[in-house]
C-alpha positions in Angstrom: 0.0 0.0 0.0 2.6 2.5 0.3 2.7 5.0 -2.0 -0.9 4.6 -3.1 -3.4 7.4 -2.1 -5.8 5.9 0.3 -8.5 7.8 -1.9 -7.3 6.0 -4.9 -7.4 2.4 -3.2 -10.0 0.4 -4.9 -11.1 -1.4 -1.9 -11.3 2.3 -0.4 -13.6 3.6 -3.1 -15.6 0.7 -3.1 -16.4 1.0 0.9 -16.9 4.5 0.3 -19.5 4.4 -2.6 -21.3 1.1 -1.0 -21.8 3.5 2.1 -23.6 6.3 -0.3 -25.6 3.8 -2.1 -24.3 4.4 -5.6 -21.4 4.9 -7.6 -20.0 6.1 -11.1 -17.3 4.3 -12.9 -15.0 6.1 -14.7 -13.1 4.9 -18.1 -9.7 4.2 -16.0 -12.2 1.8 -13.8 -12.1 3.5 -11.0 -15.3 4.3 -8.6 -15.9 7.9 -7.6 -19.4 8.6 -5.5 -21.9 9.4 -7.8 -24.0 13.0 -6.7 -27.0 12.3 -5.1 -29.9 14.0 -5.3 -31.7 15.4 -2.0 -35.1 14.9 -2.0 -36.1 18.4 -1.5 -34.4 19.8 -4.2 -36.3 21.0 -7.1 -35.4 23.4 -10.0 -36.1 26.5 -10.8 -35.8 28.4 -14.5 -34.1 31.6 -15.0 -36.1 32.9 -17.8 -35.5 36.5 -18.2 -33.5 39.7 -17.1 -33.3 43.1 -17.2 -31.0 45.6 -16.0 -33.5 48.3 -15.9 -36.3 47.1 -14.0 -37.7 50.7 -12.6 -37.9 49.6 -8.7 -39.3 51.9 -6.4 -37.0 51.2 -3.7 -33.2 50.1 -3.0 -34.8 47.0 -1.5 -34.0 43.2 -2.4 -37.2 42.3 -3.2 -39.0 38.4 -4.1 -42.3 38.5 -5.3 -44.3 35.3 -6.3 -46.7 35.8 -9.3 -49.0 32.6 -10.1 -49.6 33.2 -14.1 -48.4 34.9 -17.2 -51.4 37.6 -16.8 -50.0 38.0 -13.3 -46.2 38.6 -15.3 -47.9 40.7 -17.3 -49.8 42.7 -15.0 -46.5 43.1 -12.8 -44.3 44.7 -15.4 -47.5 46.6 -16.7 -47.1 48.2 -13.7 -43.4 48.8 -13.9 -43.8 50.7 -17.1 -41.1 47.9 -18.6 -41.1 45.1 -21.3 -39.1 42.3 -18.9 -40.9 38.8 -21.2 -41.0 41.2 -24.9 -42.7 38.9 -26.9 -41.1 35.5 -25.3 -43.8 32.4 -24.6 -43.8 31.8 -21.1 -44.5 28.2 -19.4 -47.9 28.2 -17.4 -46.1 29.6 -14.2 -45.9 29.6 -11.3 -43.2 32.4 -11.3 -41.2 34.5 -8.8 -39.7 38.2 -9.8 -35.8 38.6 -7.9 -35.9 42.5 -7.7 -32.3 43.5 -6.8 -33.5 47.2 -6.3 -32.4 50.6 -7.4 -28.6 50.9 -7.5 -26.9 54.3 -8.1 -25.1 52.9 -11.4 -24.5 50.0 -13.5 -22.6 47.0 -13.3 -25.1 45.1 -10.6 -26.9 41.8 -11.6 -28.3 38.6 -10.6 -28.1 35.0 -11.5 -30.5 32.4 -10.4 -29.1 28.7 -9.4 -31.0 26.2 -11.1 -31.3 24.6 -8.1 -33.8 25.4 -5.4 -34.7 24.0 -2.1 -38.4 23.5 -0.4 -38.5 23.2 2.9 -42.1 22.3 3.8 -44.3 25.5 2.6 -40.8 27.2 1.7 -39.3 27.3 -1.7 -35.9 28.8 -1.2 -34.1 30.0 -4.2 -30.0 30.7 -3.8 -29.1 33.6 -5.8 -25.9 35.5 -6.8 -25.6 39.1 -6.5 -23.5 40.5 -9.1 -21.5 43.9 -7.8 -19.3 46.4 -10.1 -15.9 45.6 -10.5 -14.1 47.2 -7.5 -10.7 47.9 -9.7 -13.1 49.9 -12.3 -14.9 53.1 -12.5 -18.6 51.8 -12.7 -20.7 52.2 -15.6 -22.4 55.7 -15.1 -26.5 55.8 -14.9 -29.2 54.3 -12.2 -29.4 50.6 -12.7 -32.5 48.6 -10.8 -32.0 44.6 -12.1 -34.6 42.4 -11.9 -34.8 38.4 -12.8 -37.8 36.8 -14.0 -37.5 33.0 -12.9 -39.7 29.6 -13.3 -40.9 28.1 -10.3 -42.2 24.3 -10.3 -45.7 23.8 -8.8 -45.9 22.6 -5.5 -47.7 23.3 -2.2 -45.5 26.3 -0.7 -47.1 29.0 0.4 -43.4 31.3 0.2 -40.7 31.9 -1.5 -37.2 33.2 0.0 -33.7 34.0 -1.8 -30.4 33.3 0.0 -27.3 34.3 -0.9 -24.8 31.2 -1.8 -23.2 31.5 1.9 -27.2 30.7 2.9 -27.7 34.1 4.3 -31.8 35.2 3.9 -32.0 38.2 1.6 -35.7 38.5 0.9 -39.2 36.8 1.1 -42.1 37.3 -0.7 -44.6 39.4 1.2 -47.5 38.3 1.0 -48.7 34.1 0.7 -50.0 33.2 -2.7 -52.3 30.3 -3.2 -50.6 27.2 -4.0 -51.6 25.8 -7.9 
């Protein structure tokens, strides 16, 4: 054994992977842990995005909106054009509303992967700043994401940051579909 990995011992691997339950065998034969998949894990769409989203405050804001007339209604209101002439599945959806920002350069992008935790779909989210070694891009920015949600029986949706940290939750409890 000396001078072999432990990791790379077959007998190793195949103790490890028998404890997870499965296993993926790679062209060199060898057995790596194959990824599981949790069992309240669900994904999510990212659909569409703007950078100009006209939000009326500086606030990271969630809101859950059950159809495209409710999409429709939403950026209606907004005085924007965030789906243009793009079909749209049946919804449910969720707007990520990063807020106004005092100039460009700020963003969001939606994991595919979301997490409910009994009437809790939690989306993780990265928050996109300005480059800090750059001037940044001049003009009021307010980004906004348009994203799928799956059906299911949650009554809220909440967006975390990747460290897990709670950054918003939709405000009011929409009726499940």
């Amino acid at each position: 054994m000396r001078g072999i990995p432990i990791t790379s011992h077959p007998v190793v691997s195949l103790l490890a992977c028998a404890g997870l339950a499965a296993c993926t065998t790679l062209p060199d034969g060898s057995l790596l842990p194959a990824q599981l998949s949790r069992p309240d894990e669900v994904e999510v769409i990212e659909l569409r995005g703007l950078s100009q989203c006209d939000a009326p405050t500086d606030d990271i804001r969630i809101e859950r909106l059950a159809d495209v007339e409710a999409v429709q209604a939403w950026q209606q209101a907004r005085g924007i054009d965030l789906i243009g002439g793009d079909a749209l599945p049946d919804g449910p959806f969720a707007i990520v509303d990063l807020g106004s920002r005092p100039d460009g350069g700020y963003g969001i992008a939606i994991s595919r992967r979301a997490e409910l935790r009994g009437t809790v779909l939690r989306l993780t989210a990265s928050f996109l700043l300005p480059h800090a070694d750059e001037a940044p891009p001049p003009g009021g920015t307010s980004p906004c994401v348009l994203v799928g949600l799956p059906a299911g029986p949650y009554a809220r949706v909440e967006i975390a940051d990747p460290a897990g940290r709670r950054r918003a939750v939709t405000a009011t409890t929409a009726t499940p579909r």
